[in-house]
N, C-alpha and C positions, 0 to 999 in steps of 0.2 A: 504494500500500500504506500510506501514511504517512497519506496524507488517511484512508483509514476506520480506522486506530485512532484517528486523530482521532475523528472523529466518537462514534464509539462511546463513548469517555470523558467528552467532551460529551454524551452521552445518557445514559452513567450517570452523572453528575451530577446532571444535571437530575431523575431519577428519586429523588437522593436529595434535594434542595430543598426548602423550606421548605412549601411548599404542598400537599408529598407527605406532610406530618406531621398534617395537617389531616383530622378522621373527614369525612365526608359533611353530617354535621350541621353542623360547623364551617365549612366551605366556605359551605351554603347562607347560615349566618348572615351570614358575610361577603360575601356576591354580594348579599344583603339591605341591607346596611348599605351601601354601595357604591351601591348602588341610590337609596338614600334621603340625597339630597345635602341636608343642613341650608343656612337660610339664614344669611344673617350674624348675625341677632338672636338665631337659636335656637342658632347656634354659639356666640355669647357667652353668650348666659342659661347654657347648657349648662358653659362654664370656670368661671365662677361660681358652680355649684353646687359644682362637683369641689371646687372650692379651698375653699371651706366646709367641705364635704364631710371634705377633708384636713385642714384645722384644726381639727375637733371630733375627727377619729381622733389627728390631735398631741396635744392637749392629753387625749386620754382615755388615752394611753397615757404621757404624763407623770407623770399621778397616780397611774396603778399603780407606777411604777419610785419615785415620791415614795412613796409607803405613807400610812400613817396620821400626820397629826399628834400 
């Protein structure tokens, strides 16, 4: 008796996890991207954008909070 409340608990859990928040479309993207393993080169080219990336959004969001001179 104890083992299938168990269980059961553990099922509904699992039904509420993280991947049960996911539409259809999100799931696909991710089975997608999962799929397409990057090499070393394109994984770095690819941090090295980001971080660019994120220092042009730093510094553009400095100069808002700076205002005008």
């Amino acid at each position: 008796m104890e083992e299938k409340k168990e269980k059961e608990g553990e099922a509904e859990i699992q039904e509420h996890g993280p991947e049960h928040w996911f539409s259809k479309w999100e799931r696909q993207c991710l089975a997608e991207a999962e799929r397409q393993e990057p090499s070393d080169d394109e994984s770095e080219q690819s941090q090295q954008k980001l971080w660019h990336l994120f220092q042009n959004s730093a510094t553009a969001v400095a100069q808002l909070y700076k205002g005008p001179e």
